[in-house]
C-alpha positions as CSV (number, residue, x, y, z in Angstrom):
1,X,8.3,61.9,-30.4
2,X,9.2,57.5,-30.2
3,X,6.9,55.4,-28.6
4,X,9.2,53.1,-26.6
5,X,7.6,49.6,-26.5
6,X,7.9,47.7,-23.7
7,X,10.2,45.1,-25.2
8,X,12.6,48.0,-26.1
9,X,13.4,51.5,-27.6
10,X,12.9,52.5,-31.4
11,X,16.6,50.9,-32.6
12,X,15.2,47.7,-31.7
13,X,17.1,47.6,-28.2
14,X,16.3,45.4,-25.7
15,X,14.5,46.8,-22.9
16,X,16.5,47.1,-19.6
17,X,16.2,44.5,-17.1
18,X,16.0,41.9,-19.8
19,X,19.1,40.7,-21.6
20,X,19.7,38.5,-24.7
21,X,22.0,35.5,-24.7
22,X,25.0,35.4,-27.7
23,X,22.6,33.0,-29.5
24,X,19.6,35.4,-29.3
25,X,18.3,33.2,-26.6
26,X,17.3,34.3,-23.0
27,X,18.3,33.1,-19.7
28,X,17.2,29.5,-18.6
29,X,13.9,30.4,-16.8
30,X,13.8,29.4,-12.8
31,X,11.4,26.4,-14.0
32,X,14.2,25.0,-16.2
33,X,17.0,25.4,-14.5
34,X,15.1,22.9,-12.0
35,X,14.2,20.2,-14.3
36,X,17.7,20.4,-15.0
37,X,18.8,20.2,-11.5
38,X,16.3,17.4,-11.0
39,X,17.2,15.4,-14.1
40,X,20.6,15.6,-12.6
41,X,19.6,14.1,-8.6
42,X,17.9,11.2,-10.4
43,X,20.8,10.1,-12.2
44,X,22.7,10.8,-9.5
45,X,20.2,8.6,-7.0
46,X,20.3,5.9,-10.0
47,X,23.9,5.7,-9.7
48,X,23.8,5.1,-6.3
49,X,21.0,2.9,-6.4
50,X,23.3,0.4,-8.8
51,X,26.0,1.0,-6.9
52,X,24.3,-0.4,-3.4
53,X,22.7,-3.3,-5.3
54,X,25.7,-4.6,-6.6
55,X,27.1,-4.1,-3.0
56,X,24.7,-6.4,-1.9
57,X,25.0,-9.0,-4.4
58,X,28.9,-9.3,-3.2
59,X,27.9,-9.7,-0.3
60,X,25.1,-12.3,-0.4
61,X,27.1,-14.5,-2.9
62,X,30.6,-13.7,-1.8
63,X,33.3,-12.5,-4.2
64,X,34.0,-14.7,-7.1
65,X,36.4,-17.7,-6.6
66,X,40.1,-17.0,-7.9
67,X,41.0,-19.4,-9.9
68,X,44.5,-20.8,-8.5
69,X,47.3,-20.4,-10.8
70,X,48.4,-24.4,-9.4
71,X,51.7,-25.9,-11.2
72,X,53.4,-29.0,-11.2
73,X,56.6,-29.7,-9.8
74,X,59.1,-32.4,-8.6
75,X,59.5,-33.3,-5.0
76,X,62.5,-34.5,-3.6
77,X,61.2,-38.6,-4.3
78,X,60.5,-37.9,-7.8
79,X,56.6,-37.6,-7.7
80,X,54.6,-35.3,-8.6
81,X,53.7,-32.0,-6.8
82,X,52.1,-29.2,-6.0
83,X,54.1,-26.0,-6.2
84,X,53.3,-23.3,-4.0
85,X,53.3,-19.4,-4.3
86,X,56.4,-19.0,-3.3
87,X,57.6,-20.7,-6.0
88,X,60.3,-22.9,-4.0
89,X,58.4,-25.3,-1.8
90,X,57.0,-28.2,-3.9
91,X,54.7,-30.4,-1.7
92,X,53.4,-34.0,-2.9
93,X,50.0,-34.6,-4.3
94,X,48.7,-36.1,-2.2
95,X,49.0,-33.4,0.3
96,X,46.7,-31.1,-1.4
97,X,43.2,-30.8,-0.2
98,X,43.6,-32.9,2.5
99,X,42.7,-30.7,5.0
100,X,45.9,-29.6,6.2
101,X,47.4,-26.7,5.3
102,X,50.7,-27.4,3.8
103,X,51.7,-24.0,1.9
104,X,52.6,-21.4,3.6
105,X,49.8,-19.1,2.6
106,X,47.6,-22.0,2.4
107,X,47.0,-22.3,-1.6
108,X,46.8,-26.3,-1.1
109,X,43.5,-25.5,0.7
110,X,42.0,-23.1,-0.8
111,X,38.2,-23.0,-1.7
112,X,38.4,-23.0,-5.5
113,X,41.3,-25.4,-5.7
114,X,38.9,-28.3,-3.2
115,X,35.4,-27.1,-3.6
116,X,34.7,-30.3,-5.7
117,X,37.4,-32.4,-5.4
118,X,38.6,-34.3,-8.3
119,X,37.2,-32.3,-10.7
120,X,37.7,-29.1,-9.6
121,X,41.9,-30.4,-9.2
122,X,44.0,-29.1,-12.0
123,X,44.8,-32.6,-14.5
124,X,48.7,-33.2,-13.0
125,X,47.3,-34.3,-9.7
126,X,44.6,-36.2,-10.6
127,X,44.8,-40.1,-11.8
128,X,42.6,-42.1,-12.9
129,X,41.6,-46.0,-11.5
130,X,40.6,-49.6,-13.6
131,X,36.8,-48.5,-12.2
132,X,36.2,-44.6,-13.5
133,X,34.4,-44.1,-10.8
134,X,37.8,-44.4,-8.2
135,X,40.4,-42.0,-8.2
136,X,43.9,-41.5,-7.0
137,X,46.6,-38.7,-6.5
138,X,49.0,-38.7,-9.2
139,X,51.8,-39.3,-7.1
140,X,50.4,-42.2,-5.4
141,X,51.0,-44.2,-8.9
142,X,53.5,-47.1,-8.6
143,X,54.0,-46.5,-4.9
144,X,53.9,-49.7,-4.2
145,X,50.7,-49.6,-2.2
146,X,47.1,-50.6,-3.7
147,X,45.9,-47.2,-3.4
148,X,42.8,-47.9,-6.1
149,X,42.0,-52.0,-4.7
150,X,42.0,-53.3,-7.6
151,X,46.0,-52.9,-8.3
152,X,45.5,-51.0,-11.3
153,X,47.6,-48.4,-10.1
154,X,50.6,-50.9,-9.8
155,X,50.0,-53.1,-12.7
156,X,49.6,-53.2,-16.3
157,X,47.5,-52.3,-18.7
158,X,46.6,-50.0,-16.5
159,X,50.2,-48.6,-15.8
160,X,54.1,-49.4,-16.4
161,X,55.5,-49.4,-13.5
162,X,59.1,-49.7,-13.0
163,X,60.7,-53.1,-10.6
164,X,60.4,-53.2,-7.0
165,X,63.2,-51.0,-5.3
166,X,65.8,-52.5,-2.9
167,X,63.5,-52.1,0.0
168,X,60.9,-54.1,-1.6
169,X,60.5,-57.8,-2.6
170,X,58.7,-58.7,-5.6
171,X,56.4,-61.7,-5.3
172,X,52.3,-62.1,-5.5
173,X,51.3,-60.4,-2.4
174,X,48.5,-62.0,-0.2
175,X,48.0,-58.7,1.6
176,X,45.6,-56.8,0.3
177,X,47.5,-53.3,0.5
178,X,50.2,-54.9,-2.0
179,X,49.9,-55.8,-5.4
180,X,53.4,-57.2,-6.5
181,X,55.9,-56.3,-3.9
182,X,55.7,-56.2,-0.4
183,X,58.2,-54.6,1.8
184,X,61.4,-56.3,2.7
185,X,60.3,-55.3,6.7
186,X,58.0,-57.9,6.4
187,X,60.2,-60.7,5.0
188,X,61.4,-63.8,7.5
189,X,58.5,-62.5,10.3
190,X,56.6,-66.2,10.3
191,X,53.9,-64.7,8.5
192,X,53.3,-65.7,5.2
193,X,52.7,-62.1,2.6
194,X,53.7,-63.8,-0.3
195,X,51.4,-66.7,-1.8
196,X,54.7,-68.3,-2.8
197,X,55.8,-68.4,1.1
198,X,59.0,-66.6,-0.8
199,X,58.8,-63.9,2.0
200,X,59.7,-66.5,4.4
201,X,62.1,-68.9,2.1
202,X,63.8,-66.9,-0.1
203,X,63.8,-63.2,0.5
204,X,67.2,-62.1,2.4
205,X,64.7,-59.5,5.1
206,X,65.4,-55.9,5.2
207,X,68.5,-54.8,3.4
């Protein structure tokens, strides 16, 4: 008569109660399975962990500045301007970061565009003065009006400007908010503008 062993019969079978696996291994003990199941809840609470810190961050620094996708345009005077997202309105230069909101959705104020004002302007607004040090809006070039104080927005070398328009007079000015024209408005007032007196003598007053 066989002996049956306890790991199975005489043909090598395995015992009941303890079956093999297709690969001749047997089942995942109860101690495996939950290293398993605990390698799993510390990846898990890993992720998470990541996932809350970079929550944080965001929050404590704020999201990341959009860069604004400015463009140039051409307002109604000829000068140069600021085009807004809806692609249509085109607002001078000078209008942008100056605290007003001028754009609809307010891209002429926004933080990335004025957080450090000139540098942080895109190039077409910005223009640069006889002292580099002193800066200007780009469409405040040849306006007539000495926007840098020392006229070198308004006269060569440090830019062409064309002639004084009809509602101007050229002469030396003796104001100091002119450079070489002064407006016809203040021609024949009794007050000397030109150092020529030619505001008073010879310029016909406002056309």
């Amino acid at each position: 008569m066989n002996k049956i062993s306890p790991q199975g019969d005489a043909n090598g079978n395995a015992a009941a109660g303890s079956k093999a696996l297709p690969g001749g291994e047997a089942n995942c003990s109860p101690c495996c399975c939950s290293r398993r199941g605990a390698c799993l809840s510390a990846f898990l609470m890993l992720l998470l962990t990541t996932l809350a810190a970079l929550i944080a961050l965001v929050a404590i620094l704020g999201p990341p500045p959009r860069t604004p996708g400015a463009q140039a345009c051409v307002t109604q005077t000829n000068r140069t301007g600021f085009l807004c997202n809806d692609r249509s309105s085109c607002i001078p230069a000078s209008r942008v970061c100056d605290g007003v909101r001028t754009c609809a959705r307010s891209e002429d104020e926004e933080e990335a565009l004025c957080r450090a004002v000139p540098q942080s302007l895109p190039g077409f607004l910005v223009a640069h003065c006889g002292d580099p040090a002193s800066w200007i809006y780009s469409d405040q070039v040849c306006d007539g009006i000495n926007n840098c104080g020392d006229c070198s927005d308004e006269l060569s070398p440090g830019t062409t400007c064309p002639p004084c328009g009809p509602g101007w007079w050229r002469c030396p000015s003796t104001v100091f908010r002119y450079c070489s024209c002064i407006p016809r408005s203040l021609c024949r007032d009794r007050v000397q503008h030109c150092s020529d007196w030619s505001d008073e003598y010879s310029c016909p007053g406002p056309d």
